[in-house]
C-alpha positions as CSV (number, residue, x, y, z in Angstrom):
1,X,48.4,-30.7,-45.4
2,X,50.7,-27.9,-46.1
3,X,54.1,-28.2,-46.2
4,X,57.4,-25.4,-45.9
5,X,59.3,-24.5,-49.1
6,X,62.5,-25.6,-48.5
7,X,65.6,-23.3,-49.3
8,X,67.7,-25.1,-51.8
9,X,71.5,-24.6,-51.6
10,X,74.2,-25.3,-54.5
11,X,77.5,-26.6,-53.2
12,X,80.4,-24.5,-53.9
13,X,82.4,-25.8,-56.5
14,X,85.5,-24.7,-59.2
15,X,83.9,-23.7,-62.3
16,X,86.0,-25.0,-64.8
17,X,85.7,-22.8,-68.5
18,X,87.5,-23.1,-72.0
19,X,87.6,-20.5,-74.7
20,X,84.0,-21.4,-76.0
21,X,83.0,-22.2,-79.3
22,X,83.7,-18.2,-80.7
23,X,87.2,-18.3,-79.5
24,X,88.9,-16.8,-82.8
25,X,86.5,-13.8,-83.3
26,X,83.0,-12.6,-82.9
27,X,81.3,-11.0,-86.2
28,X,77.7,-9.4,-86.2
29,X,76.1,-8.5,-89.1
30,X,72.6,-6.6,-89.8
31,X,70.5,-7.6,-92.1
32,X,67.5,-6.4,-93.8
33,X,64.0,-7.4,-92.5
34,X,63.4,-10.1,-94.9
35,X,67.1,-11.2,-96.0
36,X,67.1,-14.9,-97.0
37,X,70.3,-16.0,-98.2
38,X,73.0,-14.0,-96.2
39,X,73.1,-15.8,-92.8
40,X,73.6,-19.2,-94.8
41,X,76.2,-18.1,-96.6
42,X,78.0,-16.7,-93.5
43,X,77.4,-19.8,-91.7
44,X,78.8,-21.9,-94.9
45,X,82.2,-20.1,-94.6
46,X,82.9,-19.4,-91.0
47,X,85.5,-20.8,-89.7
48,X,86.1,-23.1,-87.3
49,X,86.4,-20.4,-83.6
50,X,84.0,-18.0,-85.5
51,X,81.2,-17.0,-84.3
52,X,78.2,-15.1,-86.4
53,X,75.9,-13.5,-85.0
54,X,72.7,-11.6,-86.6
55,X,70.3,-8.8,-86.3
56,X,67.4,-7.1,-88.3
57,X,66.7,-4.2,-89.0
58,X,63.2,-3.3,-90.4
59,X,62.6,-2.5,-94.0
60,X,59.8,-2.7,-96.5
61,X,59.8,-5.3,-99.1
62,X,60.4,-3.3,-101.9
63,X,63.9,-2.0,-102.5
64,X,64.1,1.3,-103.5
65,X,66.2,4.4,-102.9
66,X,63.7,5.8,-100.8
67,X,63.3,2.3,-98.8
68,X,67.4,1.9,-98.6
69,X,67.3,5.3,-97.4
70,X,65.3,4.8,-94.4
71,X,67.1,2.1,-92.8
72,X,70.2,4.6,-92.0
73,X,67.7,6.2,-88.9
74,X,67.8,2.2,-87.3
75,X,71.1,0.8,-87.5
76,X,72.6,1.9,-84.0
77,X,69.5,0.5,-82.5
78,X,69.9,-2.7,-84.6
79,X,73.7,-2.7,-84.0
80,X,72.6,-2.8,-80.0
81,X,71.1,-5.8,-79.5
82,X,74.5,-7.8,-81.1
83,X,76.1,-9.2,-78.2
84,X,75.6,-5.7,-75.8
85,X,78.1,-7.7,-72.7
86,X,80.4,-9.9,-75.3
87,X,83.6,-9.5,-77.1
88,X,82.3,-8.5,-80.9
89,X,85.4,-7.9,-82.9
90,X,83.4,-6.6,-85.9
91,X,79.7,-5.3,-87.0
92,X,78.7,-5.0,-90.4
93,X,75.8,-3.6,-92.3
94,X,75.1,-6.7,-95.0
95,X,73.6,-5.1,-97.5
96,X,75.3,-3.7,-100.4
97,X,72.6,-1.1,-102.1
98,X,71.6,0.2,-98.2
99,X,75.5,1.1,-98.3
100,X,75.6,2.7,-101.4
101,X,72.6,5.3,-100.9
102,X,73.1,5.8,-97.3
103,X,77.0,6.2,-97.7
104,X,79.8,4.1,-96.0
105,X,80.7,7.0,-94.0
106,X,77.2,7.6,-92.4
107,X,76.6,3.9,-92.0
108,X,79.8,3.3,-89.7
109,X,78.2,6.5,-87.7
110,X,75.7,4.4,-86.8
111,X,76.6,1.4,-86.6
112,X,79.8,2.6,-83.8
113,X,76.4,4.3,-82.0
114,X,74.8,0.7,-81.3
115,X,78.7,-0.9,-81.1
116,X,81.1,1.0,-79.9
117,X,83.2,-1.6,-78.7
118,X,83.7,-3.5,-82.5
119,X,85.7,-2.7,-85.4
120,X,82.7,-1.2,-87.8
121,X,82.2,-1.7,-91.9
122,X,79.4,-1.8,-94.8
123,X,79.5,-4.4,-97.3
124,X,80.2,-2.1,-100.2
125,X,83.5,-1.5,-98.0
126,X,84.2,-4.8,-98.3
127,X,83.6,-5.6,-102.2
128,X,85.7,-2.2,-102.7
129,X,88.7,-3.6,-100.6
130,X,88.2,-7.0,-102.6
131,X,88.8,-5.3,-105.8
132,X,91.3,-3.7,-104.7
133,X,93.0,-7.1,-103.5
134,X,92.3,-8.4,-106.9
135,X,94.0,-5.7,-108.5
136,X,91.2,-5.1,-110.7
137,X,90.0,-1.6,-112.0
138,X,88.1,-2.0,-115.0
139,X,84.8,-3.7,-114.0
140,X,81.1,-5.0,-114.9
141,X,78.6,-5.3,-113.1
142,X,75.7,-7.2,-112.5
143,X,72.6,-6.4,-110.4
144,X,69.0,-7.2,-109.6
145,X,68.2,-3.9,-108.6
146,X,66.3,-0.9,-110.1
147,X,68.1,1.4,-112.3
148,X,67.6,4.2,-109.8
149,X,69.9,2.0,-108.1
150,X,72.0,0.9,-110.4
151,X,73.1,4.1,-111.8
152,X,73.4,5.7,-107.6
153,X,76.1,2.4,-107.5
154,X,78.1,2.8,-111.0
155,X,79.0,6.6,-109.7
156,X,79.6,5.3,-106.4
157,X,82.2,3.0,-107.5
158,X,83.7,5.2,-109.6
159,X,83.7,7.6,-107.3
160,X,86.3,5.3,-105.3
161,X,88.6,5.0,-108.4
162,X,87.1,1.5,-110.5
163,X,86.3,2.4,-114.2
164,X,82.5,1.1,-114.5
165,X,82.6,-0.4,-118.0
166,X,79.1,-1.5,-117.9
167,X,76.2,-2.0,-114.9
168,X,73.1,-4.2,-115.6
169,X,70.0,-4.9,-113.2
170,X,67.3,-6.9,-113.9
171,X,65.1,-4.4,-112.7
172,X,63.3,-6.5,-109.7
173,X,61.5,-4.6,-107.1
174,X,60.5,-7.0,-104.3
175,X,63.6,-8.3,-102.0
176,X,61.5,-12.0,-102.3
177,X,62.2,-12.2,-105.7
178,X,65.6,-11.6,-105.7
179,X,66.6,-14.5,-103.1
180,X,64.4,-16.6,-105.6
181,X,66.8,-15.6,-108.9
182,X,68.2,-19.2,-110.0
183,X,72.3,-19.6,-109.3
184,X,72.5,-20.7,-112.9
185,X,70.6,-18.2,-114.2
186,X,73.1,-15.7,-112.4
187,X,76.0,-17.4,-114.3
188,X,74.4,-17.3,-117.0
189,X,73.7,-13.1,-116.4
190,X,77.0,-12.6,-115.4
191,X,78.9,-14.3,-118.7
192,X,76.5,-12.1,-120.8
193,X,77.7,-8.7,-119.2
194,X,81.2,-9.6,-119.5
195,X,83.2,-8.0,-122.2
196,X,87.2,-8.5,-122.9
197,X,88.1,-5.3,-121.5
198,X,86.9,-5.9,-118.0
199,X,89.5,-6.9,-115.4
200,X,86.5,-8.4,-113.3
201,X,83.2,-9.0,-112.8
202,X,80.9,-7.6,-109.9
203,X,77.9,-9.6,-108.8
204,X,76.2,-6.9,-106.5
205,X,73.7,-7.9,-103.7
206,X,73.7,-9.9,-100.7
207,X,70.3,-11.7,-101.2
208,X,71.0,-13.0,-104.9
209,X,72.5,-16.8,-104.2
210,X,75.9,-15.9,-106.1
211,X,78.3,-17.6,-103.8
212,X,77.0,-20.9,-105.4
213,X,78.6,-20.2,-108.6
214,X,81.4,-18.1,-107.8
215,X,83.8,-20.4,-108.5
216,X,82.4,-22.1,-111.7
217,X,82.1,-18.3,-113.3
218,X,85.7,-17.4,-112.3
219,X,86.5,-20.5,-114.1
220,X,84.7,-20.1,-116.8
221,X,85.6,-16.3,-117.3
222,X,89.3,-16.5,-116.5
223,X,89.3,-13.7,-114.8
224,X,88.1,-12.4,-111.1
225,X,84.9,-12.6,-110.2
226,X,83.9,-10.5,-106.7
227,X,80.2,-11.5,-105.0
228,X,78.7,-9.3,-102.1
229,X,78.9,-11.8,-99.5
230,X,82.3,-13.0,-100.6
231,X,83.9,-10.1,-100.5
232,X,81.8,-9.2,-97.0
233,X,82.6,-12.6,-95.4
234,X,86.1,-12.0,-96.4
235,X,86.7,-8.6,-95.4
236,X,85.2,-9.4,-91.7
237,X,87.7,-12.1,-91.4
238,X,90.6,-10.1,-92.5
239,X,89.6,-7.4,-89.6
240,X,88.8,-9.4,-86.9
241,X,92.8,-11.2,-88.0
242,X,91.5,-14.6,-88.9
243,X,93.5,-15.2,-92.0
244,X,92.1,-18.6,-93.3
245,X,92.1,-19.0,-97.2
246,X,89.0,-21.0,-98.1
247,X,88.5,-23.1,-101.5
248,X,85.8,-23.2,-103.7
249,X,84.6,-19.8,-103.8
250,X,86.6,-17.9,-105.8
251,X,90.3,-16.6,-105.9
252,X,89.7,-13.9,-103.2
253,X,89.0,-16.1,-100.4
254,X,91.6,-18.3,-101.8
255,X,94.6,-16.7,-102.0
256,X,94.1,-13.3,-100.4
């Protein structure tokens, strides 16, 4: 026996809203391909009303200058798909040695392509306004990146005014390995770097688990100690006018 499809019909009714959860500010961030260790950081220090929000953009394993390089050609497509019809206050590209070979000025080209609408910045932007925050000039630096890399970083940072005392990698190729790099054995990197005459210390890289010791090393060192996704997670906070100091993770995100 066949029966009619019967035409349901909602009752008309007040919607009521709030604010939703993202009622402070809206940050995107694109990642790499195979990132690992940025979105739980950013998720660890958001703030209560702040919402983060992710995309990828595709890379090969391997991080090289030439890999790095390519990524510039597919960040306004990547930078699209982050909340097309919402309010994003900010968009970031999280990856500090992308920023460094492709450029900070390029890189918010693109970016304001796929997001017009949001406020636009690199991660490199953000550990060079950290620095700058701390007052610090003469710097080390620690990385687990190739030396092609490294020594394409050291002249880009001096380039923006920091004197570059020393830059070290640990020469890993594969992005896999460097999310794998042991938070103590960072510390333990990072303290062998440092020399009297540095102001500060620079942990460079997003995917290297640096914001679990941040705060020990400062410590320890007695002096600043900046950390890619510190200094990013900080920086997209400050734009987007949410002003929260957070403990535990070094002096940046606590008093500045």
């Amino acid at each position: 026996m066949k029966t009619s499809a019967k035409e349901w019909v909602s009752a008309p009714r007040g919607v009521r809203f709030d604010r939703g959860r993202h009622w402070r500010a809206k940050l995107g961030f694109v990642v790499l391909a195979m990132e690992q260790t940025i979105e739980e950081d950013v998720f660890r220090l958001a703030p209560t009303g702040v919402g983060v929000h992710f995309t990828r953009v595709q890379m090969a394993n391997q991080v090289t200058v030439a890999t790095l390089e390519a990524t510039a050609a597919k960040l306004a497509e990547a930078a699209a798909l982050l909340l097309p019809d919402g309010e994003l206050n900010v968009v970031c590209f999280a990856c500090t040695s992308a920023s460094v070979v492709i450029g900070e000025d390029r890189v918010r080209q693109e970016l304001a392509r796929g997001a017009p609408q949001a406020r636009v910045t690199t991660l490199i932007t953000g550990v060079i306004q950290a620095l700058r925050a701390l007052k610090v000039q003469r710097i080390v630096v620690g990385t687990p990146y190739l030396d092609e890399i490294n020594s394409l970083e050291a002249r880009y940072l001096q380039r923006q005014g920091f004197d570059v005392l020393d830059i070290q990698g640990l020469n890993i190729r594969d992005d896999a390995d460097m999310v794998r790099v042991a938070p103590d054995f960072i510390q333990e990197f990072a303290r062998s770097i440092d020399r009297p005459a540095a102001e500060g210390i620079f942990i460079s890289c997003g995917a290297l688990r640096t914001l679990d010791i941040v705060e020990a090393l400062e410590q320890e060192v007695g002096k600043p100690v900046v950390a890619s996704n510190q200094a990013m997670i900080w920086e997209t906070l400050r734009l987007s006018g949410v002003n929260d100091r957070i403990e535990g993770y070094g002096q940046l995100l606590r008093r500045y």
